[in-house]
C-alpha positions in Angstrom: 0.0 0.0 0.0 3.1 2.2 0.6 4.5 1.9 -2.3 0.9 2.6 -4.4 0.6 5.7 -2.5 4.2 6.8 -3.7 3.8 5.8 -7.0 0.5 8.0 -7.2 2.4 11.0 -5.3 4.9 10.9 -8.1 2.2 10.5 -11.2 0.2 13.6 -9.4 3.8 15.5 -9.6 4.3 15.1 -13.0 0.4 15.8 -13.8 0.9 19.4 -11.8 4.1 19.5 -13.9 2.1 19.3 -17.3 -0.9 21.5 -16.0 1.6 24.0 -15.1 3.3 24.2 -18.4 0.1 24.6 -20.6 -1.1 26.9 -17.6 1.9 28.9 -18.6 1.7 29.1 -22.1 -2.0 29.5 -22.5 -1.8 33.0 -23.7 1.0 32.3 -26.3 -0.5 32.0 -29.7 1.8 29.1 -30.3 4.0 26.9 -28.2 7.5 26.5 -29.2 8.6 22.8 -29.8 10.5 21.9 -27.0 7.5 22.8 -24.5 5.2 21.2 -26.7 7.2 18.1 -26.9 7.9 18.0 -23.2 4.2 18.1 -22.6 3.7 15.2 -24.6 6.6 13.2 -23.4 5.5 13.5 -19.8 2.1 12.9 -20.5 2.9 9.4 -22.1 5.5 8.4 -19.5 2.7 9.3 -17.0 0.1 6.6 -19.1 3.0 4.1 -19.5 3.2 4.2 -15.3 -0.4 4.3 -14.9 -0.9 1.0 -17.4 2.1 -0.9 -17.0 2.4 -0.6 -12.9 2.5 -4.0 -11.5 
């Protein structure tokens, strides 16, 4: 149970990480490429953690 409860402290972390980047850019009329792709890379590692926890 300890170790569930870590793993969904970390995941949360990385989701306020990605909320806090688009929160950021929101106003920009286009997000440069590294942002955009960092978005994108932690949103997948976050889905790989979620689905392939055992």
């Amino acid at each position: 149970m300890l170790h569930g409860a870590l793993t969904m402290l970390v995941t949360g972390a990385v989701l306020v990480v990605v909320l806090g980047l688009g929160y950021v850019k929101r106003d920009d009329e286009k997000a440069e490429n590294p942002l955009f792709g960092l978005v994108g890379l932690l949103t997948v590692v976050n889905i790989f953690i979620a689905v392939l926890w055992t």
